[in-house]
GUPAPA-706553 format. One line per field, with one value per residue (C-alpha): residue in one letter; y, x, z. Coordinates in steps of 0.2 Angstrom, whole numbers, plus 2048, in hexadecimal, padded with zeros to 3 digits. Each point is the difference from the previous one (the first is absolute). Layout:
N
code	[A:...]
c2	[Y:...]
c1	[X:...]
c3	[Z:...]
//
This chain:
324
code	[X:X:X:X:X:X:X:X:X:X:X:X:X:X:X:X:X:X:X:X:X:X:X:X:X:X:X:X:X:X:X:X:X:X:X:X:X:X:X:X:X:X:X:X:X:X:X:X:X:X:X:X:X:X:X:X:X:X:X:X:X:X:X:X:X:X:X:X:X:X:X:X:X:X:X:X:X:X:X:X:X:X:X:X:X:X:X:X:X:X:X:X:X:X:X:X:X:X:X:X:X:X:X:X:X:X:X:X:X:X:X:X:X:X:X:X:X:X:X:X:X:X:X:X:X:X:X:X:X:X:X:X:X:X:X:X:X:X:X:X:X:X:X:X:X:X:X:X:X:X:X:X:X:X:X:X:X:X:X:X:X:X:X:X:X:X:X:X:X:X:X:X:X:X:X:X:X:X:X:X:X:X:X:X:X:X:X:X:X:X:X:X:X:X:X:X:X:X:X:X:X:X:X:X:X:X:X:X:X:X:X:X:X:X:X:X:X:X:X:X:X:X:X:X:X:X:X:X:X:X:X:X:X:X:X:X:X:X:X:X:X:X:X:X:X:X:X:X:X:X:X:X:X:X:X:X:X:X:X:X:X:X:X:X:X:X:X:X:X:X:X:X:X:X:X:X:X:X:X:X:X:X:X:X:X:X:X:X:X:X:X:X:X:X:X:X:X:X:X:X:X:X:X:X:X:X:X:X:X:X:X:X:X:X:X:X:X:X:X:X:X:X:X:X]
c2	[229:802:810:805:813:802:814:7FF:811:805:80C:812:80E:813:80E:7FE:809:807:7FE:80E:808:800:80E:804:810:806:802:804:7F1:7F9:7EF:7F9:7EF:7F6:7EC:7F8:7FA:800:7F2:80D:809:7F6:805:812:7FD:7F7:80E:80E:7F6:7FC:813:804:7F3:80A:810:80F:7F9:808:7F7:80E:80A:7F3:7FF:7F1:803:7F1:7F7:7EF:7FF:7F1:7FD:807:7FF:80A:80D:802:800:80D:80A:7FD:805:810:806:7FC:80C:80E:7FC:804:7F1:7FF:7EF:7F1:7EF:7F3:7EE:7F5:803:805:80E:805:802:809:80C:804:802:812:804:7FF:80C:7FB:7F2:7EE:7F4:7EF:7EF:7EF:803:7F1:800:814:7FE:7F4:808:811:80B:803:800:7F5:7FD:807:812:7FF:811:80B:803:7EE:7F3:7F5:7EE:7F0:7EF:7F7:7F1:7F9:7EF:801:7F7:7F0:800:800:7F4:7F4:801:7FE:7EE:7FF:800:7F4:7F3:7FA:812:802:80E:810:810:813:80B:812:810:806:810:7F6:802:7F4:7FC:7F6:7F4:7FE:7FB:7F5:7F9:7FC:7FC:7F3:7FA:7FE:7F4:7F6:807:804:811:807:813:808:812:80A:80E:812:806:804:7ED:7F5:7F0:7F4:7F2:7FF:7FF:7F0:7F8:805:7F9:7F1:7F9:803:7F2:80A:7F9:811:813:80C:811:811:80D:80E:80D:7F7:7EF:808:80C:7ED:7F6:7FB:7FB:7F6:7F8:7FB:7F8:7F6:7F7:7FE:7F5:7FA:807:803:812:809:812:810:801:80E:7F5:7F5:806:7F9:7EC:7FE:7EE:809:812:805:810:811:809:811:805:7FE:808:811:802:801:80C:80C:801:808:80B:807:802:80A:809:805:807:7F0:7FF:7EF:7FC:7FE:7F6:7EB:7F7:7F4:7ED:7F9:7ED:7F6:7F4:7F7:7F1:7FC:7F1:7FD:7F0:803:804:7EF:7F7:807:7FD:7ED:804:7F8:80D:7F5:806:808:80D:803:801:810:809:812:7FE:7F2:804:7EE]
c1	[C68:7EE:7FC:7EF:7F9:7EF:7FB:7F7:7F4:7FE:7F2:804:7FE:7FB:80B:811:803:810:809:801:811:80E:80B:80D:7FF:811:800:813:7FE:7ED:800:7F1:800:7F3:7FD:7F2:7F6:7FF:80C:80D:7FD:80E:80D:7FB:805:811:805:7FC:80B:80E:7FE:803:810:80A:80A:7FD:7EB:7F9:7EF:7F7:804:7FC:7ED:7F8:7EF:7F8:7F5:7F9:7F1:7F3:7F9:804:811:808:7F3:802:812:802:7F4:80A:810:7F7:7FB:813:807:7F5:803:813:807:812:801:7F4:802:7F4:7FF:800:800:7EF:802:80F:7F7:7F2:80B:80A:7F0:7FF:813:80F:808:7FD:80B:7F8:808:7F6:802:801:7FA:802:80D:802:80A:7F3:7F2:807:7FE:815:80B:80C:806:810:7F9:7EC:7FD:7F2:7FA:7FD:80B:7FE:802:7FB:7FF:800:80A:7FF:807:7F0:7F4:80C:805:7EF:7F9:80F:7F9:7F0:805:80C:7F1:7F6:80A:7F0:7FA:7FC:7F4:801:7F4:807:7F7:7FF:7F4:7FD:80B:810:80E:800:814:7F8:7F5:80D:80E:7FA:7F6:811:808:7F2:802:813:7FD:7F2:7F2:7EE:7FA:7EE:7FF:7F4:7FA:7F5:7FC:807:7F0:7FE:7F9:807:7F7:80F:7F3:7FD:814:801:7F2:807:810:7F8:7F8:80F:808:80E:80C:807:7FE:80C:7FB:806:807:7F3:7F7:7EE:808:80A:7F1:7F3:811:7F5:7F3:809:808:7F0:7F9:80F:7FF:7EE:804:811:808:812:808:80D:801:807:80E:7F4:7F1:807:7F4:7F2:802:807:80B:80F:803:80F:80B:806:7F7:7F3:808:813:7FC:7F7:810:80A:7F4:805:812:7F9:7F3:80F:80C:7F3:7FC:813:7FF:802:7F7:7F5:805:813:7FC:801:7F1:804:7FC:7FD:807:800:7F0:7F9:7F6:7F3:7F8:7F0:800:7F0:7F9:806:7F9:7EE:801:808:811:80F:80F:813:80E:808:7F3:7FE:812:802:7F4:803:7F2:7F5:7EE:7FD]
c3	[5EC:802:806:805:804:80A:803:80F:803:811:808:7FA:80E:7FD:802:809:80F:803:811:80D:7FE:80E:805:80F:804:7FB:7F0:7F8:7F3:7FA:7F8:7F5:804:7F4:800:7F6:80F:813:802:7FA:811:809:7F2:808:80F:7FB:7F6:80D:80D:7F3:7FA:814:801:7F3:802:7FC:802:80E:803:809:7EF:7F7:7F9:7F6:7F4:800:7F2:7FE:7F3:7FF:7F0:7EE:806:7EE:800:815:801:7F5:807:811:7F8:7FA:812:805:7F3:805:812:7FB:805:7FA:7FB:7FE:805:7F9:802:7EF:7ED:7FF:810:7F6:7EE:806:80B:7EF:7F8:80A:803:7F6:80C:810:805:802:80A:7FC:80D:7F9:7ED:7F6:7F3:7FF:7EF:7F8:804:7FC:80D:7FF:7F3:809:812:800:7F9:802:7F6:804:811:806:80A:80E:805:7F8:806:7EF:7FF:7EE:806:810:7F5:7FC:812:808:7F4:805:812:7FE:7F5:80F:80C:7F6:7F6:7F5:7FC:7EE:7FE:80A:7FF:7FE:80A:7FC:7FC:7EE:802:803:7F5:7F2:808:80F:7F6:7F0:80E:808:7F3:7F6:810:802:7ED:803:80F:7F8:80A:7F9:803:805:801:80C:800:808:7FD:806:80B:812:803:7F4:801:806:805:7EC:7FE:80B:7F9:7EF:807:804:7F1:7F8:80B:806:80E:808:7FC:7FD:807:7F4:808:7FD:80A:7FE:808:80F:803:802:804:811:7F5:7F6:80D:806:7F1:7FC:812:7FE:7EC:809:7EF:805:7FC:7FE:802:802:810:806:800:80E:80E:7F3:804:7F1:7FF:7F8:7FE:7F6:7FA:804:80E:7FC:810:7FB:7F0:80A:80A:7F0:7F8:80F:7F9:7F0:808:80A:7F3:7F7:80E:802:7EE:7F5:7EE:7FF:7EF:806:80F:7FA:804:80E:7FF:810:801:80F:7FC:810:802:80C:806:808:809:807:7F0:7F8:80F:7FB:7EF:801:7F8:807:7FA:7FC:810:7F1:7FE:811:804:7F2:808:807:80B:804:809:80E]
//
């Protein structure tokens, strides 16, 4: 396998400004809620209607603290789950690994539950799913078999590809890039790897370009809070180089031509379970971490029209959703 890495610098902005707080005015349970960027601010909402579904939840005593930092995210989040704690918030709920590191970084005590975190094990926030330890546990929407599979559909899609770019921020976990990079090896494809950097305005026109010259035939979008934050963007810029991409199932409504996996929104609902639980008295570190997998593909016809693709039936015909 030839693999490739290009670090792509974006435009760093000042100081991050954290998001106004939200609060219902019944306050018998307060709730910090962090994600590591505005586009978190839907998983709010999802959890506060989820929250409301579930008995004994009442949602007008039912308050959420919100924060979504821009910017130096690890100095920023923390800082974030800092003014949580001294709000008393009984729990936190933060969205991703690095949300999760940086609200550890302040509490050991307070329970965390985290939101699609990457290979929790791996990466060490728990010390296993069955029995997470500490005071962490959440949800994760890791499959260790998602790399091979979306690799398979994006040679699927394009019979002749032999080359495909690996798009991701510098602050991924290493687990993204290395699995699908031997997932990549194992099928024969060359492998160009694509950074930017982890900054309010990453410089994604540079990632193309890099993309580009590399002579890439599709892109493969990481699953990271920098990519879902500019997902739009991205979106954009691979219509405008027809580069056919694959992405995250949550990218979808970014005119991607496939969007693949486990939904952020699926993966929220199933966080509520455990922030109830603890509510009701459970410890985190007995609580499994729960794996949400029912993956999803979506195809965008229109998008393919645009870029000049012409996707086999069988593609088509797998498809959860397909966008005319």
């Amino acid at each position: 396998m030839h693999r490739r890495t290009v670090v792509v610098c974006g435009l760093a902005l000042g100081a991050a400004v954290l998001g106004p707080a939200t609060a219902q005015t019944a306050r018998a349970h307060r709730i910090g809620f962090i994600g590591p960027t505005p586009a978190a601010r839907p998983m709010a909402d999802i959890l506060r209607k989820a929250l409301a579904d579930l008995e004994p939840i009442d949602a007008q005593n039912l308050a959420i603290e919100t924060r979504w930092p821009e910017g130096d995210q690890l100095d920023q989040l923390a800082e974030a789950a800092r003014q949580l704690v001294e709000q008393k918030c009984e729990l936190l709920v933060v969205v991703g690994a690095t949300a999760a590191r940086a609200a550890r970084s302040v509490t050991t005590e307070l329970p965390i539950v985290f939101v699609i975190a990457i290979d929790p094990v791996g990466t060490g926030l728990v010390a296993s799913m069955e029995r997470p330890g500490a005071n962490l546990t959440g949800t994760t929407n890791y499959d260790p078999q998602q790399a091979a599979r979306q690799l398979e559909m994006l040679k699927a899609a394009l019979p002749g590809l032999t080359r495909v770019a690996l798009l991701g921020d510098s602050g991924a976990a290493p687990t993204l890039f290395v699995s699908n990079e031997r997932a990549a090896q194992a099928m024969g494809l060359q492998v160009s790897t694509v950074k930017v950097e982890r900054v309010a305005a990453p410089d994604f026109d540079a990632a193309f370009e890099a993309a580009k010259r590399e002579g890439v035939g599709a892109m493969l979008v990481m699953s990271t809070p920098v990519t879902t934050a500019h997902r739009k963007r991205i979106g954009e810029l691979a219509l405008k180089h027809r580069l056919p991409t694959l992405a995250p199932r949550d990218h979808a409504d970014a005119a991607m031509l496939l969007s693949y996996g486990t939904s952020f929104a699926e993966a929220t609902r199933l966080a509520a379970s455990h922030v109830q639980r603890i509510l009701k008295g459970s410890k985190p570190a007995e609580l499994p971490v729960a794996a949400v997998a029912r993956p999803e593909l979506v195809v965008n016809l229109r998008t393919a029209r645009e870029i000049g693709v012409t996707l086999p039936a069988t593609v088509v015909s797998g498809a959860a959703q397909v966008i005319q």
